[in-house]
C-alpha positions as CSV (number, residue, x, y, z in Angstrom):
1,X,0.0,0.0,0.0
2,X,2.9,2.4,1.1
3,X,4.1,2.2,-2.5
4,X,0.9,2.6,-4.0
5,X,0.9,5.8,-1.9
6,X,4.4,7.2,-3.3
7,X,3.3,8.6,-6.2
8,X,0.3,10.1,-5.0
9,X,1.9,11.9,-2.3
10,X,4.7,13.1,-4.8
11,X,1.9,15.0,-7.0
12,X,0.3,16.1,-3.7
13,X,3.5,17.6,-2.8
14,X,4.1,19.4,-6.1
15,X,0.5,20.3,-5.8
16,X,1.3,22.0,-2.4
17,X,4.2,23.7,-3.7
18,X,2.7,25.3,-6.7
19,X,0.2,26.3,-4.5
20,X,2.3,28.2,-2.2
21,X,4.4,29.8,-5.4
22,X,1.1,30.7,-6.2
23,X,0.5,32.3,-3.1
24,X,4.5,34.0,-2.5
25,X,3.7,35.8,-6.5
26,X,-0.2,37.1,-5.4
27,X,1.2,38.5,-2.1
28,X,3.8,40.2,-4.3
29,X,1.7,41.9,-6.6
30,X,0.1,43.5,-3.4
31,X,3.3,44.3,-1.9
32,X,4.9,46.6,-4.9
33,X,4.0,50.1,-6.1
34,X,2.6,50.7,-9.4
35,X,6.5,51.2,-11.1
36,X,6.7,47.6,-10.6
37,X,4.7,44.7,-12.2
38,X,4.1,40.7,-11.6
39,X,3.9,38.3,-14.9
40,X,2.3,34.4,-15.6
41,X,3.3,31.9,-18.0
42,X,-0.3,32.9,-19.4
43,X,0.6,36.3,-19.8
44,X,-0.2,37.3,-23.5
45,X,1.9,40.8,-23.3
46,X,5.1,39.1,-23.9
47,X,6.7,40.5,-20.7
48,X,6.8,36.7,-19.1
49,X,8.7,35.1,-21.9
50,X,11.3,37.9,-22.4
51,X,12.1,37.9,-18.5
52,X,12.4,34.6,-17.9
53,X,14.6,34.1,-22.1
54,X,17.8,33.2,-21.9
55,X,20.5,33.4,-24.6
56,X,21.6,30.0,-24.4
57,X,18.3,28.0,-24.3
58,X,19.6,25.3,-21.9
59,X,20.0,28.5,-19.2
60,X,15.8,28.5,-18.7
61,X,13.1,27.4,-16.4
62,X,9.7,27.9,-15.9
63,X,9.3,30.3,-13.2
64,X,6.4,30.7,-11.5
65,X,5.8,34.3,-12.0
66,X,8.3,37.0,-13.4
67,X,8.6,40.1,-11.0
68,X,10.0,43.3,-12.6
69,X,10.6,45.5,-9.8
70,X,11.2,49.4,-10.7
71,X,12.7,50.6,-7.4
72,X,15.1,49.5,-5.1
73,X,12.1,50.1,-2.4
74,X,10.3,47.1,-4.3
75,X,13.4,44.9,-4.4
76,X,13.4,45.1,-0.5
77,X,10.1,44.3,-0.1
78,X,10.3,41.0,-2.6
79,X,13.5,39.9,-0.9
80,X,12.2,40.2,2.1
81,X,9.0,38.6,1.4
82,X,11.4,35.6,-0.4
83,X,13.3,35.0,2.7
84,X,10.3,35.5,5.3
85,X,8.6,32.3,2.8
86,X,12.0,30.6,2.1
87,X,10.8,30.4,-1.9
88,X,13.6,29.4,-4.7
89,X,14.5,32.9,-7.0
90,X,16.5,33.8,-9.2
91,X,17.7,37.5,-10.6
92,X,18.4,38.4,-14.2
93,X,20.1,40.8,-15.7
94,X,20.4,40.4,-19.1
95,X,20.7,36.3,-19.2
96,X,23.8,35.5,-20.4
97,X,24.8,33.1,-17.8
98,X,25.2,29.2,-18.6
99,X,24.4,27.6,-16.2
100,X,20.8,26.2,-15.7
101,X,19.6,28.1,-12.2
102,X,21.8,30.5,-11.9
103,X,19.3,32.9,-13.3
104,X,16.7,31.0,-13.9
105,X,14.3,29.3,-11.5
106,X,11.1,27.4,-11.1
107,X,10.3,30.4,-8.6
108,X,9.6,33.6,-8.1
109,X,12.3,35.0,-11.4
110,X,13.6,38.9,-10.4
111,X,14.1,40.5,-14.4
112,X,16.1,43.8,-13.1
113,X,15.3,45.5,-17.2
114,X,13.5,48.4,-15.0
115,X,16.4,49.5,-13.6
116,X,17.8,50.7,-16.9
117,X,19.2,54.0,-16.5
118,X,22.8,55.6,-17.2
119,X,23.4,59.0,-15.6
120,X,27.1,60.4,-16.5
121,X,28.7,62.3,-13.8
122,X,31.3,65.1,-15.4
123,X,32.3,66.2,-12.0
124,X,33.7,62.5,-10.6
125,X,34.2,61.1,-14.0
126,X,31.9,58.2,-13.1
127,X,28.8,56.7,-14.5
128,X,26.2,55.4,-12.4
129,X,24.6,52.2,-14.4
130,X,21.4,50.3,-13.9
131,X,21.7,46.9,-13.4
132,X,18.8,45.8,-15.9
133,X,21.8,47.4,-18.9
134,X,23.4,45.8,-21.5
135,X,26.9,47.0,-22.5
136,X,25.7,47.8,-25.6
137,X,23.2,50.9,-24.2
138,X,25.6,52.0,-21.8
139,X,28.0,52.4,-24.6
140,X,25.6,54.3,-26.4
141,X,24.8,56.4,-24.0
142,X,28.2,57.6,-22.8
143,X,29.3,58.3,-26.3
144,X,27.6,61.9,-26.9
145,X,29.9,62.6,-23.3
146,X,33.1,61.2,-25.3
147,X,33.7,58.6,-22.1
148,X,33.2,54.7,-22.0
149,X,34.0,52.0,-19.2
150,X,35.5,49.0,-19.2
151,X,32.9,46.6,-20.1
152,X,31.9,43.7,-22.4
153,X,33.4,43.0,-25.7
154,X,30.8,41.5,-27.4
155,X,27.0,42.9,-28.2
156,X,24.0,41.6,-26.1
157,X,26.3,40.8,-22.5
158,X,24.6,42.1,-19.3
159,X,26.3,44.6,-17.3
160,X,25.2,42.9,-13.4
161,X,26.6,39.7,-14.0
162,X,29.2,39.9,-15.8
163,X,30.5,43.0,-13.1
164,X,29.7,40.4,-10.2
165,X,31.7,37.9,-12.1
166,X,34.8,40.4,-12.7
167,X,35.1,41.6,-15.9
168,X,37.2,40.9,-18.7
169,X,37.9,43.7,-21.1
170,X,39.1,45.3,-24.6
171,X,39.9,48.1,-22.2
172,X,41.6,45.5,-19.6
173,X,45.6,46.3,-20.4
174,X,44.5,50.0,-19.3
175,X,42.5,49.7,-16.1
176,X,42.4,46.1,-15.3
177,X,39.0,44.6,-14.5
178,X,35.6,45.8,-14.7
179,X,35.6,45.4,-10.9
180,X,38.8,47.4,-10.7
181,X,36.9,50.6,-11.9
182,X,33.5,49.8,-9.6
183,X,33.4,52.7,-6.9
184,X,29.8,52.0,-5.3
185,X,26.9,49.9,-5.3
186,X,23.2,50.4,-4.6
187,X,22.9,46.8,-2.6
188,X,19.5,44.8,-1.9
189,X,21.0,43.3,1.0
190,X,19.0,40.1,2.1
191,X,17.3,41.7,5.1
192,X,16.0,44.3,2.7
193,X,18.3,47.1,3.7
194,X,19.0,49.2,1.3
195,X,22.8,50.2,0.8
196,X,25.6,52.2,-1.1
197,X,28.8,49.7,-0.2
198,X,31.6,51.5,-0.7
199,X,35.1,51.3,0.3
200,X,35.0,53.4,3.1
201,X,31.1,52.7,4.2
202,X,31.8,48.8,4.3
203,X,34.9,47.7,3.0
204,X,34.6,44.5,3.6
205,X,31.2,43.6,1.9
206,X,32.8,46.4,-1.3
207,X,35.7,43.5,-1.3
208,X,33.2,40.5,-1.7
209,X,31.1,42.1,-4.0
210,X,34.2,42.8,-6.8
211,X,33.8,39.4,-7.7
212,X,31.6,37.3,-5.4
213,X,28.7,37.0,-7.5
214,X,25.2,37.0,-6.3
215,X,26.1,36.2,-2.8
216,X,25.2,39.0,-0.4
217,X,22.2,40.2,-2.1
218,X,20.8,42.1,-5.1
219,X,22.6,45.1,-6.5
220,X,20.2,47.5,-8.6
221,X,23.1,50.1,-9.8
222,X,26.6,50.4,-10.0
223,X,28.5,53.1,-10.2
224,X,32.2,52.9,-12.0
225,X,34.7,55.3,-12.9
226,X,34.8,56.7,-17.0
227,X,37.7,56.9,-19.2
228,X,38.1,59.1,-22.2
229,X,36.8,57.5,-25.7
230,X,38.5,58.7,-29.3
231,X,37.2,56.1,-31.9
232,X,38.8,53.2,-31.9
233,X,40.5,50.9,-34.7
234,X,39.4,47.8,-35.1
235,X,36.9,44.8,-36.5
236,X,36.6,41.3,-37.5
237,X,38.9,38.9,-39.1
238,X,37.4,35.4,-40.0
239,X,39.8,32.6,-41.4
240,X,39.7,29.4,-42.9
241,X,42.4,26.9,-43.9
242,X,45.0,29.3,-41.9
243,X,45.3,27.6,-38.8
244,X,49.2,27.3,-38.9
245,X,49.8,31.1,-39.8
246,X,47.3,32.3,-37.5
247,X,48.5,30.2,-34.8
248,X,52.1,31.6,-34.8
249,X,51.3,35.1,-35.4
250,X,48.6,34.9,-31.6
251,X,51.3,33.6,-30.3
252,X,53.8,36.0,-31.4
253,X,51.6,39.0,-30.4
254,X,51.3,37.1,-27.0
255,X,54.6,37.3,-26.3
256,X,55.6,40.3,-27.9
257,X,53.2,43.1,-27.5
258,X,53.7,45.5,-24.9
259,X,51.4,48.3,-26.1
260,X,48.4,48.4,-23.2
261,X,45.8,49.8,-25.7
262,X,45.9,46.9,-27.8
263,X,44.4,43.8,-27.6
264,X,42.9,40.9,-29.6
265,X,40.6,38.2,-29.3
266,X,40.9,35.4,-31.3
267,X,38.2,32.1,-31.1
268,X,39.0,28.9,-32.9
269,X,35.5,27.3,-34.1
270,X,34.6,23.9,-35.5
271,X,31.7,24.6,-37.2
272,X,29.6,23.3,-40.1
273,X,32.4,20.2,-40.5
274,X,35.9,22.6,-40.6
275,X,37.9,24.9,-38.2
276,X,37.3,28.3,-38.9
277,X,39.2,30.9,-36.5
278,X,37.3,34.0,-36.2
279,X,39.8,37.2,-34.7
280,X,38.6,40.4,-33.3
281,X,41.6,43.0,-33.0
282,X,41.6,46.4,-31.6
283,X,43.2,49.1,-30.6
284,X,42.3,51.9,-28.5
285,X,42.8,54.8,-30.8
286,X,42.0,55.6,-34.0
287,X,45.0,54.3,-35.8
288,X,47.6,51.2,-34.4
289,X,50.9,52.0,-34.9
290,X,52.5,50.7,-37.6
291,X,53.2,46.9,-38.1
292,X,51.4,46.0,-34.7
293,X,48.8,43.8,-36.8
294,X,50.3,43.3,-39.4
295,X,50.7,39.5,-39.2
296,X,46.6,39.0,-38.6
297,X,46.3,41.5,-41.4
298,X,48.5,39.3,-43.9
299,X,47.3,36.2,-43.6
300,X,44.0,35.4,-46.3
301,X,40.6,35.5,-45.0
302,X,37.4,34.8,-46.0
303,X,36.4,38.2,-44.1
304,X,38.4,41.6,-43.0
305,X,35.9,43.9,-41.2
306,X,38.5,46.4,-39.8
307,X,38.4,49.8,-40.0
308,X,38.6,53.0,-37.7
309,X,34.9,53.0,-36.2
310,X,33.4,54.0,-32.8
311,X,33.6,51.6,-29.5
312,X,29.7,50.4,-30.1
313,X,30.1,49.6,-33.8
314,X,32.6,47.5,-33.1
315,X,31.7,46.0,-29.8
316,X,28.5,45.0,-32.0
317,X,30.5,43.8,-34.9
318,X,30.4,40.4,-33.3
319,X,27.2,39.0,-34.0
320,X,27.0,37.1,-31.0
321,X,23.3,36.7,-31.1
322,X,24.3,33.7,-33.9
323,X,23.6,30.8,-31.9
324,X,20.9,32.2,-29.4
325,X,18.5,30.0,-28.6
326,X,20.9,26.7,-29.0
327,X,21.4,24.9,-25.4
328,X,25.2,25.5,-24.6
329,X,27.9,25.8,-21.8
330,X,30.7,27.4,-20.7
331,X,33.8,26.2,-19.2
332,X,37.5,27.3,-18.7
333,X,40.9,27.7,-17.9
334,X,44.2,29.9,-17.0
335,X,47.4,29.9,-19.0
336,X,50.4,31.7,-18.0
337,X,51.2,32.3,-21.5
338,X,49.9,31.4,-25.3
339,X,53.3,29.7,-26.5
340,X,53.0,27.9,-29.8
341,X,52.3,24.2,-28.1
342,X,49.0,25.4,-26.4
343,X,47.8,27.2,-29.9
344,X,48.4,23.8,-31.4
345,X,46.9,22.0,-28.7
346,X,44.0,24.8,-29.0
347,X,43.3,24.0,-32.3
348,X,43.5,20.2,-32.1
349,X,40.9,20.3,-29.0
350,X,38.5,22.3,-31.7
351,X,38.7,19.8,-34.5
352,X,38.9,16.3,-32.5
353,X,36.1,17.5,-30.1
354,X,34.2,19.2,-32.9
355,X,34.4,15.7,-34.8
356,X,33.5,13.6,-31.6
357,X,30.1,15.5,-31.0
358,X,28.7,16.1,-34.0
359,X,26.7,13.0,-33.9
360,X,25.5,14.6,-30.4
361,X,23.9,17.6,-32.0
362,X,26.8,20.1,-31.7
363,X,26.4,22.9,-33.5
364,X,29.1,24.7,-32.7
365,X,32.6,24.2,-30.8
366,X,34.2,27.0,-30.2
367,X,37.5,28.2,-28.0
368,X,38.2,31.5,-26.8
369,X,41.6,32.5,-26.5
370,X,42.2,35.6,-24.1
371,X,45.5,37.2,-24.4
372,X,46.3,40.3,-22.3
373,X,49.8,41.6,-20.4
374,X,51.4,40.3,-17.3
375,X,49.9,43.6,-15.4
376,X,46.2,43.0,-16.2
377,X,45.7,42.0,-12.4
378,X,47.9,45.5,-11.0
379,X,45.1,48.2,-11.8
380,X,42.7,47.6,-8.8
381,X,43.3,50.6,-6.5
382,X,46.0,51.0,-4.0
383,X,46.7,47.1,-4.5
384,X,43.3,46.5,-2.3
385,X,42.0,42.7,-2.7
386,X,39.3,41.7,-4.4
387,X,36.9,38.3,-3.9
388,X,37.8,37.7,-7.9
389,X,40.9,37.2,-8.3
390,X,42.5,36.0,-5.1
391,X,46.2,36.3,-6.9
392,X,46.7,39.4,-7.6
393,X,50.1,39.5,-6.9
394,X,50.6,35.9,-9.2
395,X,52.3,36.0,-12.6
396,X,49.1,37.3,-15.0
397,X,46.9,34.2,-15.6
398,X,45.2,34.3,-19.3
399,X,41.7,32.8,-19.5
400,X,40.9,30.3,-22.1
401,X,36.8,29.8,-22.0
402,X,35.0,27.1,-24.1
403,X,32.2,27.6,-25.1
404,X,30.3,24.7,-26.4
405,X,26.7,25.0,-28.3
406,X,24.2,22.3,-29.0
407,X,20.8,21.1,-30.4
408,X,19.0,23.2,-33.0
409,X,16.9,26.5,-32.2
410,X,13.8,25.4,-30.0
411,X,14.3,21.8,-28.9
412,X,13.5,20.6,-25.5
413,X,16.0,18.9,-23.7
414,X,19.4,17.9,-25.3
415,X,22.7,15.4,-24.7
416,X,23.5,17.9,-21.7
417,X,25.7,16.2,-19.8
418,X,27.7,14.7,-22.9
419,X,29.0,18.2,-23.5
420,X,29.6,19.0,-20.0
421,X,31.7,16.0,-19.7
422,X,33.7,16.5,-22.9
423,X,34.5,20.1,-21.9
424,X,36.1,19.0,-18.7
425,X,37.8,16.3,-20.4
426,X,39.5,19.0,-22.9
427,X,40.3,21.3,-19.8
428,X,41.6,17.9,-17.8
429,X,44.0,17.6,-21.5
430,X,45.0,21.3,-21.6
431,X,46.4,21.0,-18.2
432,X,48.7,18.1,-19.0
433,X,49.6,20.2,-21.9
434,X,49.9,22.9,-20.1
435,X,52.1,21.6,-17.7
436,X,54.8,19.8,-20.6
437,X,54.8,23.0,-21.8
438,X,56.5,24.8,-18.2
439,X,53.3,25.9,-16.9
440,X,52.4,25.2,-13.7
441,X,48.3,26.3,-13.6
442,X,46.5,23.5,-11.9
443,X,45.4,25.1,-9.5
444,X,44.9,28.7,-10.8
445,X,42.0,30.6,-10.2
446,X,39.1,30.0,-12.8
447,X,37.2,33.0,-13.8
448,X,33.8,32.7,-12.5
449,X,31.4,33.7,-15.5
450,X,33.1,30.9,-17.4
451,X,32.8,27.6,-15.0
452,X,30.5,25.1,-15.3
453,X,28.3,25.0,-12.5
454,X,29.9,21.7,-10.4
455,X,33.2,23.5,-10.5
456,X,34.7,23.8,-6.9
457,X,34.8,27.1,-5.1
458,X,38.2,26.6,-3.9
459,X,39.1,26.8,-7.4
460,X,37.1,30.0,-8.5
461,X,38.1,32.1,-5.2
462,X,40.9,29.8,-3.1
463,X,42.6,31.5,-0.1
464,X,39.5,34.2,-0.2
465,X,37.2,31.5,0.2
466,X,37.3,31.9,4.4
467,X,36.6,35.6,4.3
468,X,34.1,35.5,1.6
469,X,32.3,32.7,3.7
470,X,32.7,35.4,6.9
471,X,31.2,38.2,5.0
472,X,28.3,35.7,4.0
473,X,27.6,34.5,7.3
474,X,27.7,37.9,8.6
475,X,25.3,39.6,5.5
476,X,23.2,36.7,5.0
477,X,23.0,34.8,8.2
478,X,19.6,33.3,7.3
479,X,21.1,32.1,3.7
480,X,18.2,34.1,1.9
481,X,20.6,34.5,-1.1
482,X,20.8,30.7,-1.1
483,X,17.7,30.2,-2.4
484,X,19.1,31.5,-5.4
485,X,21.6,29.8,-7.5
486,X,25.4,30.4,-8.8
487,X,28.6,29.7,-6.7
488,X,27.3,29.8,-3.2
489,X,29.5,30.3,-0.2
């Protein structure tokens, strides 16, 4: 009989806690004002389906209800509400996380888009940015001032997460970070209080949150320093059948170039059966100096869209919107340096593990190779700490992110875990490489908006792990931000 029971009591439970969803998203809807607003799956408007989108498909759930909060009053009042009912949550900013939960939930989902405002300050040189932003509009915005920030490098990236995560930037060589250049944030802490952390109003929380993700609550602006923008040189390079030439020449520039306004990102694809290497260069001015890209510039392609242009055109001269709607996964890790063995290696990960899972649906295998100089980790001010990355001091570590896309547009479900496997597989084979090649980076710190989700927090934050879990314990005693996903401490 008790196993006859099972079953029943299992859709009796899920029963109950729709139910109380249910209840957690009315009791909402009574709690905000009217700049605010609650959304069902039923919801014809279209407001549902964007807040709770993801780019990569495989990044969604079915929430509940979608909550677009307007103020930072509202905010308080949902978090507190969420931890007075213990319900799951999650917060989005834009979506661009890979990782199934981590902005997505079967809950009450928080779409920050309402807090989409970006008000220049000429007098501090700072920008205060709503957390709701894509790159893309605060670039736009700041260019009538002639300033930018240090932001994304590729169109459609969410300013909240990828500023908890870190940061990684054209605009890196110069001022390090994006966290590096954060001077305040408007902080939802989990008892509702509503904050500007600061270095000197709570240093210790201002620490955790340059790099801690969404750990100590919900941050609805941020305010970071601005930088003088000319136009900038710069654009697309896409290859095929160059692999060799292009190889030698990112690894030359690796090693060679010591000019801080430069920078390139090159990305070696298997896609569509073949290795195609497609290579953003830029330079922060409107004219390189001579002979600095000359090697990329040499070699045949099957497109050269360079030219002098402003930041936004070429920040969205990267069509990342391409494989949208595919399931997909990110994973990564550090090099000390791009020496010719780990380009080969590179580019022989792309094609065998391009090969191997194109039976499994992969659409598209792609690796991301990040060069920048040995100083990229001395901008943060006065040498101060920060929870991301916990070497500053280290030799500068070079991320290398994966980024693996499955399934055609629209299908449910998907060889998941396949991919997830291989792409810890090619990581494990990287490392041995890695390691004949002089480099000792076992046990570097992994960039945290790159890691698969099962990836140790010893090896995203290491020896800041104990005073990230202290800060925690002391802003969110009652674990409220645990009902939420991402790396939790």
């Amino acid at each position: 009989m008790a196993r006859c029971l099972r079953p029943l009591c299992a859709v009796l439970a899920l029963a109950s806690s729709a139910l109380a969803l249910s209840n957690v998203c009315a009791d909402i809807e009574k709690l905000i004002s009217p700049a605010s607003a609650v959304y069902y799956p039923n919801d014809t408007s279209a407001h549902y389906a964007a807040d709770v989108a993801h780019w990569a498909a495989s990044s969604s759930q079915v929430a509940a209800c979608s909550v677009e909060p307007g103020t930072a009053v509202d905010v308080s009042k949902i978090l507190k509400l969420i931890g007075r009912t213990r319900t799951p949550f999650a917060v989005r900013g834009a979506g661009h996380t890979m990782n199934l939960g981590w902005s997505s939930t079967t809950g009450v989902h928080i779409a920050m888009k309402r807090f989409a405002s970006v008000q220049y300050n000429a007098d501090s040189q700072t920008v205060d940015i709503g957390a709701g932003l894509r790159w893309d509009d605060v670039y736009a915005a700041l260019a009538p001032f002639g300033v930018n920030v240090v932001g994304g490098r590729v169109n459609g990236v969410g300013v909240a997460g990828f500023t908890l995560g870190g940061g990684f930037s054209y605009k890196t060589n110069q001022y390090g970070l994006t966290v590096d250049t954060v001077v305040a944030y408007e902080l939802v802490k989990p008892n509702g209080a509503i904050v500007n952390v600061t270095e000197c109003s709570e240093p210790d929380l201002f620490f955790g949150l340059k790099g801690g993700m969404n750990n100590f609550g919900i941050v609805t602006r941020f305010t970071l320093k601005t930088h003088p923008q000319s136009q900038v040189w710069g654009g697309l390079i896409a290859y095929v059948g160059q692999e060799p030439a292009v190889s030698a020449a990112v690894a030359k520039f690796s090693a060679t170039s010591t000019d801080p306004k430069a920078a390139i990102l090159p990305s070696y694809n298997f896609v569509q059966g073949q290795l195609a290497i497609s290579h953003f260069v830029f330079y922060d001015g409107p004219t390189p100096p001579p002979g600095l890209f000359d090697d990329f510039l040499a070699i045949p392609s099957v497109v050269q869209d360079v030219s002098t242009r402003s930041f936004l055109s070429l920040v969205q001269s990267g069509h990342s919107e391409v494989y949208a709607g595919h399931r997909g996964a990110f994973h990564s890790l550090c090099l000390l340096a791009y020496t010719p063995a780990m380009m080969a290696a590179i580019a022989n990960e792309t094609n065998f593990w391009g090969a191997k899972l194109a039976p499994s649906g992969a659409s598209f295998i792609s690796y991301a190779v990040e060069p920048f100089l040995p100083s990229l980790y001395t901008h943060n001010p006065d040498g101060t700490p920060t929870a991301f990355p916990f070497a500053r001091t280290d030799p500068g570590l070079l991320p290398l992110n994966l980024y693996y896309a499955w399934a055609p547009p629209g299908t449910v479900g998907g060889p998941d875990g396949t991919f997830h496997a291989a792409m810890k597989a090619s990581v494990a084979h990287l490392l041995r490489v890695a390691a004949a090649d002089g480099q000792d980076v076992a046990r570097a710190p992994l960039y945290p908006n790159y890691v698969l989700a099962d990836t140790p927090l010893e090896r995203v934050y290491g020896r800041n792990l104990p005073r990230l879990r202290a800060i925690r314990r002391r802003v969110d005693p009652h674990r409220v931000m645990g009902l939420a996903g991402g790396l939790k401490f």
